[in-house]
Every structure is written in C-alpha cells, then in structure tokens.
C-alpha positions in Angstrom: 27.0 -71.9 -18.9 28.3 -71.2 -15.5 26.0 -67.9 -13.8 27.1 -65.4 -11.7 27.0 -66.2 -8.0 25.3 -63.3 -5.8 26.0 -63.0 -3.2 29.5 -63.9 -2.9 31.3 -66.1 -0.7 34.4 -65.1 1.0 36.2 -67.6 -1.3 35.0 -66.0 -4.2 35.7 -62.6 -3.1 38.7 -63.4 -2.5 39.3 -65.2 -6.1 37.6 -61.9 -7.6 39.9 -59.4 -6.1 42.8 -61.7 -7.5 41.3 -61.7 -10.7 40.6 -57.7 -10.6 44.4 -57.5 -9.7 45.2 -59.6 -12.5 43.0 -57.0 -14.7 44.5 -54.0 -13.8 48.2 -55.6 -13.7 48.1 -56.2 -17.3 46.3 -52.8 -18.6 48.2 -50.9 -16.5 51.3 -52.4 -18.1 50.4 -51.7 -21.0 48.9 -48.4 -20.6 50.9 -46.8 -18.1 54.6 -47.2 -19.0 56.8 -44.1 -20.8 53.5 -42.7 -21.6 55.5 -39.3 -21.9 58.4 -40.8 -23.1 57.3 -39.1 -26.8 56.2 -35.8 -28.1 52.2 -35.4 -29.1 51.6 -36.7 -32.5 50.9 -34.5 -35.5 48.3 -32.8 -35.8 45.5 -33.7 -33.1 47.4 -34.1 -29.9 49.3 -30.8 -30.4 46.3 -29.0 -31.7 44.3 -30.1 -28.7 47.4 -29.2 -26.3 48.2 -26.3 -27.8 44.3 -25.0 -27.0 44.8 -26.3 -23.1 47.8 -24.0 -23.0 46.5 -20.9 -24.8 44.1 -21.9 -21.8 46.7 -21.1 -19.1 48.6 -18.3 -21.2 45.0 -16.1 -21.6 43.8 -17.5 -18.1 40.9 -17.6 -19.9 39.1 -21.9 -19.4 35.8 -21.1 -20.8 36.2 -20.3 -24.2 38.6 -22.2 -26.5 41.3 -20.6 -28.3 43.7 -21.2 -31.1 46.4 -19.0 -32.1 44.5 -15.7 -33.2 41.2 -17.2 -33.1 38.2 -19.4 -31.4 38.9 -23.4 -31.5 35.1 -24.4 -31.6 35.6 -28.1 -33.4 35.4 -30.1 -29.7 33.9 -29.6 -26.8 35.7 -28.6 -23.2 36.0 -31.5 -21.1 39.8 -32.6 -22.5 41.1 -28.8 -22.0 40.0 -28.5 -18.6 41.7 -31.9 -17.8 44.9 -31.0 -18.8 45.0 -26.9 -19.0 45.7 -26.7 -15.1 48.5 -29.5 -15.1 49.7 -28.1 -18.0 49.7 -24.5 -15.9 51.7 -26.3 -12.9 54.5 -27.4 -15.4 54.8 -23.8 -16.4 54.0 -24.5 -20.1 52.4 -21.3 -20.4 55.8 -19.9 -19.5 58.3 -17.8 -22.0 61.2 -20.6 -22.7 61.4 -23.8 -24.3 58.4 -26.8 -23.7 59.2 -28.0 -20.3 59.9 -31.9 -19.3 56.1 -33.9 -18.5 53.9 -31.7 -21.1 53.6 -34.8 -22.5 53.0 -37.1 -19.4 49.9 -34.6 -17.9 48.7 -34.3 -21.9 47.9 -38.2 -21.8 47.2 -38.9 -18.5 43.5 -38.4 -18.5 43.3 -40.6 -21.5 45.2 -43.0 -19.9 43.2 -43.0 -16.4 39.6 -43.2 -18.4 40.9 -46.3 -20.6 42.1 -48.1 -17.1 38.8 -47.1 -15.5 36.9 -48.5 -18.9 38.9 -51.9 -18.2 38.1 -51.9 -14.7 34.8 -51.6 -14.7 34.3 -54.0 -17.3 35.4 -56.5 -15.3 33.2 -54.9 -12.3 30.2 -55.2 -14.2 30.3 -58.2 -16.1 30.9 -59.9 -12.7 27.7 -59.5 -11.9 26.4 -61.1 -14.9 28.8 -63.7 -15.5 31.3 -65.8 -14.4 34.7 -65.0 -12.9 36.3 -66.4 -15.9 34.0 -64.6 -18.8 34.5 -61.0 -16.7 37.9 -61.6 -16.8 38.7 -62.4 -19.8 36.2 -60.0 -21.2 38.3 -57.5 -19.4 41.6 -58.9 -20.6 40.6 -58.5 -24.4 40.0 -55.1 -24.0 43.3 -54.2 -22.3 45.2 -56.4 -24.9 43.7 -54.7 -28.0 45.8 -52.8 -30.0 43.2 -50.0 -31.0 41.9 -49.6 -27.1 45.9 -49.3 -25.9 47.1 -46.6 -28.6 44.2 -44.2 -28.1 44.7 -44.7 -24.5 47.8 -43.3 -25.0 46.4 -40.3 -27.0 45.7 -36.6 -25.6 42.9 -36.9 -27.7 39.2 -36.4 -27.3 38.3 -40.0 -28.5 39.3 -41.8 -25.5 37.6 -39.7 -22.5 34.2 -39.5 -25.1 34.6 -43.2 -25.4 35.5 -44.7 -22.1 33.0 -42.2 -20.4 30.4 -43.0 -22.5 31.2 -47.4 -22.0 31.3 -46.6 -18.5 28.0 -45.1 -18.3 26.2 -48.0 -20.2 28.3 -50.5 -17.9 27.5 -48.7 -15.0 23.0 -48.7 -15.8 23.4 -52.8 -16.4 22.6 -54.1 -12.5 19.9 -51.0 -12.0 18.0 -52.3 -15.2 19.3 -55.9 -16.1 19.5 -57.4 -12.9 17.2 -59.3 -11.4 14.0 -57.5 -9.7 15.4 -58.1 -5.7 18.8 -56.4 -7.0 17.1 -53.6 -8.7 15.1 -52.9 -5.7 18.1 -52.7 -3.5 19.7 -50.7 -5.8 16.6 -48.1 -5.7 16.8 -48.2 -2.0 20.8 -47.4 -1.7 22.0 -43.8 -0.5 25.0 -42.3 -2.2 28.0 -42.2 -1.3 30.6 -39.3 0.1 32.9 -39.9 -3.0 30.4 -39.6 -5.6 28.8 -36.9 -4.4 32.4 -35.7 -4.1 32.8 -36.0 -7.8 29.8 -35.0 -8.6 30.5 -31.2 -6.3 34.0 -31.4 -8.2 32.3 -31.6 -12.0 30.1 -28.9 -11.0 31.4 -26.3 -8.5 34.7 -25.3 -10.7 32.1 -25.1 -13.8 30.0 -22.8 -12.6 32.9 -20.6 -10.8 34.7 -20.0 -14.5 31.2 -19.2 -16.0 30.9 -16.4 -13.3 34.4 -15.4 -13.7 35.0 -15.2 -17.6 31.3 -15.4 -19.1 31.2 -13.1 -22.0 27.3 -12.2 -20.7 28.4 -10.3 -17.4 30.7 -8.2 -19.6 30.0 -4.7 -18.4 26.8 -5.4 -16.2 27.5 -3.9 -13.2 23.8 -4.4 -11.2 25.9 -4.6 -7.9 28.1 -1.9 -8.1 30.8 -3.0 -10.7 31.5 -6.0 -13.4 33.9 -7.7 -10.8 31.6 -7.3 -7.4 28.8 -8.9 -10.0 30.9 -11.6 -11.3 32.0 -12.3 -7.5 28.5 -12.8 -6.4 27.1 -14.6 -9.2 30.0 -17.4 -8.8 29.7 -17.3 -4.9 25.6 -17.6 -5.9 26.1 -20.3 -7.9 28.8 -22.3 -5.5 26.4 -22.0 -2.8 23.5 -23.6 -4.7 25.8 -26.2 -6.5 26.6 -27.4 -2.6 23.3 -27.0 -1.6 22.2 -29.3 -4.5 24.6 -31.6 -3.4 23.0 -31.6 0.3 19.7 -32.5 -0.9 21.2 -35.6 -2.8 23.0 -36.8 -0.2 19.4 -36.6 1.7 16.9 -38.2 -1.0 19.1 -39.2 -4.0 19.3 -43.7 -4.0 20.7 -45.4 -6.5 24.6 -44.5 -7.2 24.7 -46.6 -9.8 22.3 -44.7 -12.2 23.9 -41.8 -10.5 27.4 -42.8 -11.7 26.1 -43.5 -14.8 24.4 -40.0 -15.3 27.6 -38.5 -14.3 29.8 -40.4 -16.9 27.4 -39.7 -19.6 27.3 -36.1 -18.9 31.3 -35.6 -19.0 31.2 -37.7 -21.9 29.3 -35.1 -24.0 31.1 -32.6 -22.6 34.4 -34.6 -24.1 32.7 -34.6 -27.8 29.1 -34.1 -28.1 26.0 -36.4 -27.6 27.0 -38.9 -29.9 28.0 -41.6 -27.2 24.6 -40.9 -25.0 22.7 -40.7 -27.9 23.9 -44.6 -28.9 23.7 -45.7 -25.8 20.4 -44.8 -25.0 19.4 -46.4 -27.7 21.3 -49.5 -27.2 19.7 -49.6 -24.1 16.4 -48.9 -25.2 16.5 -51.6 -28.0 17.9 -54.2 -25.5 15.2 -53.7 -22.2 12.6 -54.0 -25.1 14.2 -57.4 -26.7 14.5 -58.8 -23.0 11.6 -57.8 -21.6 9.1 -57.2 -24.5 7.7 -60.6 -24.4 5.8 -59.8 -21.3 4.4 -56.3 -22.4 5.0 -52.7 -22.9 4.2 -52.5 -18.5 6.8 -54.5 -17.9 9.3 -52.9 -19.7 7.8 -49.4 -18.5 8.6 -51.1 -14.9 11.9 -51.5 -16.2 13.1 -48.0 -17.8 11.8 -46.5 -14.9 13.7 -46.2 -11.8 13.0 -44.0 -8.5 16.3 -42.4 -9.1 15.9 -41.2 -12.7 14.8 -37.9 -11.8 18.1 -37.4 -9.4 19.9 -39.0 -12.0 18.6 -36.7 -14.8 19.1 -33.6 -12.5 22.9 -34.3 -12.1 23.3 -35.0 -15.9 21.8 -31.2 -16.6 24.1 -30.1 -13.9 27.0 -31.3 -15.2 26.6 -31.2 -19.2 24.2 -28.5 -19.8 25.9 -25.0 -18.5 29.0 -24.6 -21.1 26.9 -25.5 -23.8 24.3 -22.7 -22.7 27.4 -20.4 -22.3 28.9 -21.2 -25.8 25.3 -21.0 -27.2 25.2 -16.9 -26.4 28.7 -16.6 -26.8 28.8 -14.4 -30.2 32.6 -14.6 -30.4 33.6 -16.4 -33.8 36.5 -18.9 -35.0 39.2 -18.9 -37.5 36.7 -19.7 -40.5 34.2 -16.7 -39.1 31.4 -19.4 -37.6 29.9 -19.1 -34.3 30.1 -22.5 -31.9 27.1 -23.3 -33.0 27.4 -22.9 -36.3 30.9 -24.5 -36.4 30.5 -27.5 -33.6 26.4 -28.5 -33.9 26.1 -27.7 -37.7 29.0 -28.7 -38.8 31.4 -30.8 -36.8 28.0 -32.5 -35.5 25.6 -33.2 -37.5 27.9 -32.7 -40.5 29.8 -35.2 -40.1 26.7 -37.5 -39.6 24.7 -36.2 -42.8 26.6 -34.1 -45.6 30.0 -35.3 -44.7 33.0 -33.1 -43.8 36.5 -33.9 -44.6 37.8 -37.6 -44.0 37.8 -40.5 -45.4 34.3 -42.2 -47.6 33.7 -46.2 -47.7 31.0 -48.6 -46.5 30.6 -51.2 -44.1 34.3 -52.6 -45.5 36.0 -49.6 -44.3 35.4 -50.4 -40.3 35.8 -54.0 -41.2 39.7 -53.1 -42.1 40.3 -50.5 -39.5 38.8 -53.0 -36.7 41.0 -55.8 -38.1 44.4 -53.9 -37.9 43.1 -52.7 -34.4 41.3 -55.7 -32.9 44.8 -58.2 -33.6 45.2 -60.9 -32.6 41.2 -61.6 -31.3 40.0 -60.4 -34.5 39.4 -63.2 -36.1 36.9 -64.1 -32.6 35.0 -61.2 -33.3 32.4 -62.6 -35.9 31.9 -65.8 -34.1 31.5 -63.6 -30.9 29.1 -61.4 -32.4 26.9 -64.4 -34.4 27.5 -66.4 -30.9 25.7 -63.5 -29.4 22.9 -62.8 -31.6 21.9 -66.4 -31.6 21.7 -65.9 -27.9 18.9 -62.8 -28.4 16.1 -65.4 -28.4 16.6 -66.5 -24.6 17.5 -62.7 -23.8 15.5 -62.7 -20.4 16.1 -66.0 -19.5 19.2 -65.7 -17.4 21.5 -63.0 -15.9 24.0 -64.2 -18.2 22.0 -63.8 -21.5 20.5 -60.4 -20.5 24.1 -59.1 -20.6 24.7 -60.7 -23.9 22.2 -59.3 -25.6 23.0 -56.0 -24.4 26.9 -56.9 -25.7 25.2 -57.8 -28.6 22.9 -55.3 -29.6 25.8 -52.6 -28.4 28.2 -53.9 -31.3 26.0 -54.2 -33.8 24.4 -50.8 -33.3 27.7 -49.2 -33.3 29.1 -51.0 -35.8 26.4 -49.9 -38.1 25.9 -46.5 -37.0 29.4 -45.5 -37.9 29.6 -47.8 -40.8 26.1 -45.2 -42.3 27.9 -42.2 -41.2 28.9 -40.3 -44.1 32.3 -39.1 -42.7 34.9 -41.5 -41.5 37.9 -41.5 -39.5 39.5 -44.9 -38.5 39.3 -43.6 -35.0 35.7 -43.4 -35.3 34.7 -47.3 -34.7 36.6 -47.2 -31.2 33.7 -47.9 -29.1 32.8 -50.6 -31.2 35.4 -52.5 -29.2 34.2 -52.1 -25.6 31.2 -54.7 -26.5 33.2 -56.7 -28.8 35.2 -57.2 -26.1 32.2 -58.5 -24.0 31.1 -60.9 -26.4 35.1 -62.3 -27.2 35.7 -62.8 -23.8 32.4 -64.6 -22.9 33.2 -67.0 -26.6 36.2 -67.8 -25.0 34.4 -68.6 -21.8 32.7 -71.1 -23.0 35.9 -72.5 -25.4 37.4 -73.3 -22.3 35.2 -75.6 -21.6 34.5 -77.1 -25.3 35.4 -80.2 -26.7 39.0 -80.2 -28.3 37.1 -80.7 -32.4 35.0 -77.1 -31.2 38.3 -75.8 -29.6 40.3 -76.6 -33.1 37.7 -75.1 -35.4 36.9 -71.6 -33.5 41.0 -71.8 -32.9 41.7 -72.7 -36.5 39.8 -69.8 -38.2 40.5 -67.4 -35.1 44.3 -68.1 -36.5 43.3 -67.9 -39.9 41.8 -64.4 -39.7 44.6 -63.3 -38.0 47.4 -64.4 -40.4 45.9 -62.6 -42.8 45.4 -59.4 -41.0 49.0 -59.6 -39.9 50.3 -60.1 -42.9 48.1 -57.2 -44.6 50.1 -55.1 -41.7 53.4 -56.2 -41.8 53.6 -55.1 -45.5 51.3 -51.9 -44.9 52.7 -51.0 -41.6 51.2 -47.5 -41.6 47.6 -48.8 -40.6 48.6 -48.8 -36.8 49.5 -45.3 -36.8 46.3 -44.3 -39.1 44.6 -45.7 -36.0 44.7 -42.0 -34.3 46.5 -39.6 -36.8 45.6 -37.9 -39.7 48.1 -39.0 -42.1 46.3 -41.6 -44.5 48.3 -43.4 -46.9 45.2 -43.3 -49.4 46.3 -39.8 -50.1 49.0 -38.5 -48.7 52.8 -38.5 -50.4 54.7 -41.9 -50.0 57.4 -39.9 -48.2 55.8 -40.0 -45.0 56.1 -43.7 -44.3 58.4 -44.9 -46.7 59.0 -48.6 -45.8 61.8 -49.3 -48.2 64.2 -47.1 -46.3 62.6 -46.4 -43.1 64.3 -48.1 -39.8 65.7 -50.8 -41.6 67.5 -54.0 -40.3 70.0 -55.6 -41.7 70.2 -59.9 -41.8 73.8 -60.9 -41.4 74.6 -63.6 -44.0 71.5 -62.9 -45.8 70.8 -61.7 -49.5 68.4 -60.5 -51.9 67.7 -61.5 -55.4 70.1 -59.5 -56.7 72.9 -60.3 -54.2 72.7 -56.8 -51.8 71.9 -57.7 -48.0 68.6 -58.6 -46.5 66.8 -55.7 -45.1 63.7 -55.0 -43.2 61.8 -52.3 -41.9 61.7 -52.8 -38.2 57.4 -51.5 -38.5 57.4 -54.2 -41.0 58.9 -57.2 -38.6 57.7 -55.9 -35.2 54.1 -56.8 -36.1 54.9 -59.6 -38.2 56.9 -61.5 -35.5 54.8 -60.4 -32.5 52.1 -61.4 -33.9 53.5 -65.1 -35.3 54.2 -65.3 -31.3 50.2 -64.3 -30.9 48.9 -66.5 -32.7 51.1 -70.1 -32.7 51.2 -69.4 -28.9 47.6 -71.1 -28.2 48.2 -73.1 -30.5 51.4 -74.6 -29.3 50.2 -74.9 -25.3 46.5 -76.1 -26.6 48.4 -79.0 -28.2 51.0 -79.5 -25.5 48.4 -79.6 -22.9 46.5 -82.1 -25.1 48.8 -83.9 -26.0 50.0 -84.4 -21.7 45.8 -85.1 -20.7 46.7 -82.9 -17.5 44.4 -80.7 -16.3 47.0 -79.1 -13.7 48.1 -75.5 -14.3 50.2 -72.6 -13.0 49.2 -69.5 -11.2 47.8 -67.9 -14.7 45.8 -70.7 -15.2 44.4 -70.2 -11.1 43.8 -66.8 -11.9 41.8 -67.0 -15.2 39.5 -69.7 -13.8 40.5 -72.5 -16.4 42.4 -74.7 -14.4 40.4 -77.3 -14.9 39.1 -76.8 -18.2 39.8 -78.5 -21.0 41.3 -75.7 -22.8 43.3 -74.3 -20.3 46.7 -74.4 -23.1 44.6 -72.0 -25.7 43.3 -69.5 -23.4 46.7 -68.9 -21.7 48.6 -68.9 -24.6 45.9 -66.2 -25.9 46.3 -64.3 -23.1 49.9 -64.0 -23.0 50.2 -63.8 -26.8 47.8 -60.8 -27.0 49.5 -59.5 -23.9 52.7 -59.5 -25.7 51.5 -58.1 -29.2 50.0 -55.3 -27.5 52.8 -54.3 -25.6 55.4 -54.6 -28.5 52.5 -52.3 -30.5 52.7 -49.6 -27.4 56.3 -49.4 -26.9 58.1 -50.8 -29.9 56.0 -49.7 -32.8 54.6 -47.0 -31.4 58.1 -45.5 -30.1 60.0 -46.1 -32.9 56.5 -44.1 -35.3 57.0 -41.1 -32.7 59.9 -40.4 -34.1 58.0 -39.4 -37.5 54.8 -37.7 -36.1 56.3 -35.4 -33.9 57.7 -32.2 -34.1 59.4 -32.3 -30.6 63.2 -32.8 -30.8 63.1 -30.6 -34.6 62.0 -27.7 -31.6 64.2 -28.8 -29.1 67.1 -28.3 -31.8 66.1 -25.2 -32.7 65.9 -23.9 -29.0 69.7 -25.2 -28.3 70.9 -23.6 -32.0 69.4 -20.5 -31.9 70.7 -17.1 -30.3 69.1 -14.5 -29.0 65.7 -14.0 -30.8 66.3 -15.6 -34.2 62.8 -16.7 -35.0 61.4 -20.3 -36.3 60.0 -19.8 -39.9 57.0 -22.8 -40.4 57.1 -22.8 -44.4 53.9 -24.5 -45.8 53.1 -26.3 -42.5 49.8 -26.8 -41.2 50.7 -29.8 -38.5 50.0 -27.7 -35.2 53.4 -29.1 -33.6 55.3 -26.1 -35.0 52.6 -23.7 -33.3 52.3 -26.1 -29.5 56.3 -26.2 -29.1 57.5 -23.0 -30.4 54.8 -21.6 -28.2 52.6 -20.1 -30.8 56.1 -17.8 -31.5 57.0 -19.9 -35.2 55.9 -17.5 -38.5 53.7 -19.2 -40.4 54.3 -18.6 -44.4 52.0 -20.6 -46.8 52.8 -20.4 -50.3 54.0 -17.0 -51.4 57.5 -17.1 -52.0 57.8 -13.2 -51.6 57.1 -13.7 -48.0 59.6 -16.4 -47.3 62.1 -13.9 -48.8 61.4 -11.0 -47.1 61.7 -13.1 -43.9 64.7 -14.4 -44.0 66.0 -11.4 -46.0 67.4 -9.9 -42.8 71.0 -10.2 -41.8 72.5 -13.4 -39.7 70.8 -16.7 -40.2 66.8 -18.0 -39.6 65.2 -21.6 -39.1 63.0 -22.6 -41.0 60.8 -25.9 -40.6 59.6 -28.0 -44.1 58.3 -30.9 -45.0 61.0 -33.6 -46.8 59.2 -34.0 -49.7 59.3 -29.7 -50.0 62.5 -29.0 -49.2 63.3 -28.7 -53.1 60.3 -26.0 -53.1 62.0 -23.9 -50.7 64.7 -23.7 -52.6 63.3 -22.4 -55.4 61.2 -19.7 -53.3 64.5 -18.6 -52.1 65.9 -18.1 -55.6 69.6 -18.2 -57.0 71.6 -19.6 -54.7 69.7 -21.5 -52.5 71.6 -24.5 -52.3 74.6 -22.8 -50.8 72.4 -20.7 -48.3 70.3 -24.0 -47.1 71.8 -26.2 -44.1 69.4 -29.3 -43.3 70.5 -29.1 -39.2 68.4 -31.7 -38.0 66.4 -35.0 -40.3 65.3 -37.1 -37.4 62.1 -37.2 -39.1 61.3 -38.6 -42.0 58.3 -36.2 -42.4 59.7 -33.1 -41.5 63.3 -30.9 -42.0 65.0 -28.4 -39.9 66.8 -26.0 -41.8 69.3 -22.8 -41.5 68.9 -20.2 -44.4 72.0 -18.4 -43.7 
C-alpha cells in the first residue's frame, strides 16, 4: 500500500493540484450545468422555497412561515441561504415567478456538494495516496444519489455535506500522526475563517435583535425600536469582539472549521449529523488507539483548541434554537416548534415513526443500489475490504483513515437502517464514506494481479447489471431518490411507463406487429449504464491484451499509468462519469417535466386577464402555492365550494391532478364536459383547466 508523503515535494504538489483540478472539473460538470434550467420539484423544493420567500414578502428571517401559518418541520439554515437571493430577484414581488428563482434556490446545495467533493480529496491526501484521494473523490462526484440531491433546494444536501465536511475536516487534528497534531494545536487562524465565522454569527444575532418575539413591547430604553437597536448593536459588538480574542488565542483551524460546519449543519436539520459523527469518531479513536489505554486515547480526544472550537459551535448553532424555544407562536397543526420539530419531526421520526415509508435493513440496500450505479456493486467488497483492515487500525496513516471510512458506513448504514421512519433520501450520507472505502479498493485494484482484477471486476459488473436492469424497467426509483412520490403507493398515473416519453424503433415490431416503443426513462439508464459497465471491461482487456503500460493524460492524472490496471480504472471513471451526467441532464430533465408545476403557472399567467384567480382543486403539492405566489384558492373536497367559486361570470383556472380530472367534473355537475377546457397537459401528473 503506497502512504501518503508529508511533506510534499514540489513534484507532488504540482501532481496534486492537477489531480484537485481533475476533481473539481468533473463534479462541477456534473453539478453545475442548467442547474436552473427546471422548475423545483413537487412538493419539497417548492415548500422549502415558498418559506424563503414568505421570508422576503413578511421581511420577517427569524421565524418560518407557510401560507397562513408557522413552518416549524426544518430548521433555518436553507431559508436564510436563499431568502435574500431570492429578495434580489424580486420573487417577493406582485407578478409572475421571475427568471433564476430556480438557479439561487439550488445553488447552496450545489456549492456544499462541490465543497463535500473537494475536501474529500483534501483530506484523504493526507492519509493516502494521490491515486486513492482521487479516486475516492471521483466516486463521490460520479454517484447518482450524491449529484441529484446536489441539485435539490433541499435541506438534505447542506445537513449532509456540512456534516461530511466536519468529520473530514477533525481527521489530521486527531488521526494524524503526533508531530502533525502538535502543529496543528500550535497554528493561528486564519482571516477567512474568522471571516466566516463573524459572517455565521453577526447577521444571526442582528435578526434576533430586530424581529425576536421577546423584545415585543419592552421598551427599557425608551421605546421597542431604540431597545431592539441597542440589543443588536450590543450583540454585533460582542460577536466582533469574540472574534478578536480568537484571532489572538484560538490554534487549530482545522477543529475550528470543523466546529463551524457541524454547527451550520444542525442548523440545516437538527443534530442528527453531529450526533453520528461524534460517535463515529468516538468509536474509531477508541478502535485505533485503545490498544494502548484509555490515557492515550484521552491524549487523543483532547486537543488545546477544543474549548475555542466548542465556543464557536455554541455561537453559531445555539441562538435560533433558544429563540424558537420561547417563541409561543404555533403552526398549521397548532404545535409549538418544539413540540412540532424536537418531538415530532426529531425524535419521532427516530422512535414512534411519522409518515414515510417502513422496511429493514433491505430497504437502504435497494435505495443505495439505484443511487450508488455503477460502483455499487464495489461497495460490499469496499466495506468488508475495510473492516478486515480494523485489526491494524493504528498501524499506518493509511489504515487509521480506513477504519474511520469504515466504522463511518457501517454506523450510518445501521443507524438509518433501525430508524423507524424512512425516506430514500435518508441513507445519503452513507455515501460520503462509501465513497472513501471504493475509491481506496480501486486503489489497490490498480495495482492487483489481472485473476484479482477479473473477479472484484466480474461481480462489480454483475451487481450492476442487475441493479440496471431493476431500473430500466422501474425507472421511477431515480426520481424517488429526493421526492415524495413513491410508486409503493401512489396511483400508476404519475409515472406511467407504457405511454410516458416514448421512442419509436424504425423497422422494428412487437409481438403483435405494432411498432417498437420505449420509454426514453426506461433506455437512458439502460444504455448509459451498458456503456458504464462494458467500458472497463473493454479497455481492461484491450490494455491486456497490448502488455503496454503507456497511457494518456487521464491515465497521468489518476496515478495509474503504470499500473497494471490502468484499462479498468479509466474505463470506470469515464463510464461513471457518463452515467452520472446522462442521470443529471437527460433523466433528470426529461422527470422535471412531471414534478413540477412551473410552466402549468407560466400558462396560466399568459391566459389569464385581469384578476381571474387560479383555483388549486384537491392539491396539496406546494408548487401551486410557491408560483402563484401564495394567490391560488385552495378547495379540498367539497364540491359546494368548487361551485360557488367558479359560479361567477367569465371563466376561472383551475389546477387537478390527471387521474381527478373526471372528479371535477362531477363536482361541477350537469354539464361539465362542455364547460371544462384542459389548456395545458405538459404534465403527466397534473392538468390545467378553464371552467368557462
């Protein structure tokens, strides 16, 4: 196993920043690109938008809101990153949604998966090879699962990739060896942390002053506003004088960095992601260093900057909580935020259950396969590979950031797998450390004999046949990846295959003589990942079969030009490359189309006149409410309402599901089917209609 070299030469710096470019080229194009091209999925990313914008329309970023009442299901962090770029769009304006909503909306996401990648790479440097950071990083950016909620203006992704980044970003200060860890304890911060961490602070504690519910009518200082003035420009002032002092006696921006990311990471969802990883973390000092006594791991845990560390990570994470804690204002179901977010949404979720989906350790086991393709069928023999190497934990650099890998995907893996309430979003950071442990297997693959090459290769390919097949003819498993809409029990109508994009085969017939047809969400899978998977195999056996050990510039830049199996790791890399682009912009494009409400609302602003209002008939899928702009009447099942509202003279729009249409025709009565237009059925999940 080839270790890390530290310090680095010049050569290797050079070959690292090369490699780092390499890294960010690839997730960046497959992050990056049309990310606003289409409108926020149904129902998350337009309920979570549409609560940033009630944000900008009430000025009002402390307490979440949601059409008449509290939103008190998530925490704040993904509102405050996009309320204010959604206020410079004028989104909060009267008029239609403008151009970009979509863009800002997903741009944090977007940033914090990038970053996830990038430091990935960063810290698994350290530990390992060029080649096993690299590729480590590479699997991450090429999985499915990692690129759609990316992609998501959702609060999965910033929870997540804060949370990764923060266990990444402890590794040298407590894994390294003792010289490194001492330097690390020794070094100031820098201006740009401290920058960041003023920034996470010093707005925070401004909007507490200036819309905390508490300084409602206490006027100590002469009036509300003069007291809310003073208490924000009291609490600025101390925020920067904090900030001083750190600059003067904090050390250690790495545990620093960490704190910080772990604190905005529970202020994206809750404590679940420090809670894991201080646990992963405890577990895994404890398996490297236990063997020589509970000092030595004391020795380890502890760090002279812990206490700065701690203090920045109450700084940051701890005041909106405390505010939403007194806050006495209530939600749509009548439940305080703590009664809504810790009781339920919290440690509901984790106990009881709330509403979702049920299953054991199976379910994850089918949601990672659709969403780890093609290195799927790596992940077992990565994750075996890595326990075997827990009995030499402390023996090397490289094995102390295996186990960690190790013990990070297993405990995640089984943490969510015991949860009572699932959500295939759920196992998400499950595949930052499986992502460790793949690249590092195909680390040492490269270097293998060809019979060790053909077998991991061989049932890598197998696995991943039959998890592309499974999708090809279940093509709504992508998509389940980060909506709501499960096919386990929801109507067929919203992905029906048969009929849905279909292409035609010139030449070709069915059984019973009509043309050959196939869903295009059926073959786009299917034939990007054929290309996935025979593409190792082909330039494995090519380069074989030539005995060269010459290679291009991809080669040079993942380290195996020399190896034995260069032709497999390439042809991996660009495979997966491939498959998760064509999953980002082909599959994922063509689904938008279905999940979103956004052109049914851009029809109905060009086709209406004057006021004539938008009429959401048995719809609960928040699009309706984010691009109308909270203007569309909602009317749920009692046909005397839908009546009375379009009872008035000239025409309304009203927006159904397909499969309902027939029921709003009966609500209306006699004569329905002469009074109903369908005006727009872009969607196969939705109608717009005119009830003259």
């Amino acid at each position: 196993m080839a270790d890390a070299v530290d310090p680095l030469d010049d050569n290797d710096a050079r070959r690292d920043r090369w490699a780092l470019l390499l890294v960010v080229g690839v997730a960046a194009g497959v992050i990056l690109p049309l990310l606003g091209a289409t409108g926020f999925f149904d129902p998350w990313e337009t309920n979570y938008a549409e609560v940033a914008r009630q944000m900008v329309v009430r000025d009002d970023y402390l307490y979440p809101f949601w059409k008449d009442a509290h939103f008190f299901s998530k925490p704040i962090l993904l509102f405050w990153l996009t309320a204010p770029l959604y206020r410079l769009l004028g989104a909060g304006d009267p008029g239609p949604m403008p151009a970009g909503v979509e863009l800002v909306g997903r741009l944090p996401s977007a940033l914090i998966g990038l970053a996830t990648v990038v430091v990935l790479f960063v810290v698994a440097r350290r530990f390992w090879s060029r080649r096993a950071a690299t590729l480590s990083a590479l699997v991450l950016a090429t999985s499915p699962y990692w690129a759609f909620l990316s992609r998501q203006a959702i609060t999965d992704m910033p929870y997540v990739g804060l949370s990764s980044i923060g266990l990444l970003l402890v590794l040298p200060t407590l894994l390294g060896d003792d010289d490194e860890r001492e330097r690390h304890g020794r070094q100031r911060l820098p201006w740009w942390l401290l920058g960041l961490v003023a920034f996470c602070v010093v707005p925070q504690l401004w909007e507490i002053a200036r819309s905390g519910a508490f300084l409602n009518r206490v006027d100590v200082i002469g009036s509300e506003r003069t007291t809310r003035l003073v208490v924000g420009v009291v609490g600025v002032v101390a925020a920067f004088g904090f900030v001083a002092v750190l600059r003067r006696r904090g050390r250690d921006p790495w545990l620093v960095g960490s704190a910080l990311c772990f604190a905005l990471s529970v202020l994206a969802k809750g404590p679940v992601g420090l809670a894991l990883s201080g646990l992963v973390l405890v577990v895994s000092v404890g398996l490297v260093y236990g063997g020589d006594g509970p000092t030595r791991v004391w020795q380890v845990l502890w760090r002279p900057g812990l206490l700065w560390a701690t203090a920045v990570f109450l700084l940051v994470a701890v005041p909106w909580p405390l505010v939403m804690l007194a806050y006495d204002g209530l939600d749509e179901a009548r439940k305080t935020w703590f009664d809504r977010f810790i009781r339920y949404d919290l440690l509901g979720r984790v106990g009881a259950g709330v509403h979702g989906d049920r299953g054991g350790i199976e379910y994850y086991v089918r949601v990672l396969g659709f969403g780890m393709v093609p290195w799927i069928g790596l992940v077992p023999i990565a994750v075996v590979d890595g326990l075997n190497g827990l009995r030499t934990a402390a023996s090397s650099r490289e094995e102390r950031l295996l186990a960690v890998a190790s013990v990070w995907a297993c405990g995640t893996f089984l943490f969510f797998s015991l949860t009572t309430t699932k959500f295939h979003h759920y196992a998400l950071p499950f595949v930052v450390p499986a992502a460790l442990l793949v690249g590092h297997l195909l680390h040492r693959v490269a270097d293998a004999a060809p019979r060790a090459q053909l077998v991991v290769g061989g049932f890598a390919v197998i696995v991943g046949a039959i998890v592309l097949r499974e999708l090809s003819s279940s093509p709504w498993e992508w998509p389940d990846l980060f909506t709501y809409h499960y096919k386990g029990y929801k109507p067929e109508y919203y992905f029906p295959v048969e009929r849905l994009d279909l292409i035609e085969f010139a030449g070709a017939t069915g059984s019973k003589g009509q043309a050959l047809t196939m869903s295009a969400f059926s073959l786009l899978p299917a034939v990007a990942g054929a290309l996935a998977l025979a593409l190792p195999v082909v330039l494995g056996l090519w380069q074989w079969g030539r005995g060269s050990r010459t290679g291009g510039v991809l080669a040079d830049l993942l380290d195996v030009k020399a190896s034995v199996g260069r032709g497999f790791i390439v042809g991996a890399v660009v495979g997966a490359t491939v498959l998760s682009v064509v999953a980002v912009q082909g599959f994922m494009g063509r689904v938008s189309q279905h999940w979103t409400q956004r052109h049914l609302l851009q029809t109905w602003h060009a086709l209406r006149e004057g006021d004539q209002p938008l009429i959401a008939y048995q719809m609960d899928w928040k699009g309706e409410t984010f691009y109308s702009k909270n203007a569309e009447i909602q009317i749920k099942k009692n046909a005397a309402d839908l009546r009375l509202a379009v009872g008035r003279s000239g025409r309304e729009f009203v927006l159904v599901q397909a499969d309902r249409l027939e029921g709003l025709k009966t609500a209306l009565g006699r004569g329905a089917d002469s009074r109903v237009t369908v005006v727009d059925r872009s969607s196969a999940k939705w109608l717009l209609v005119v009830v003259d």
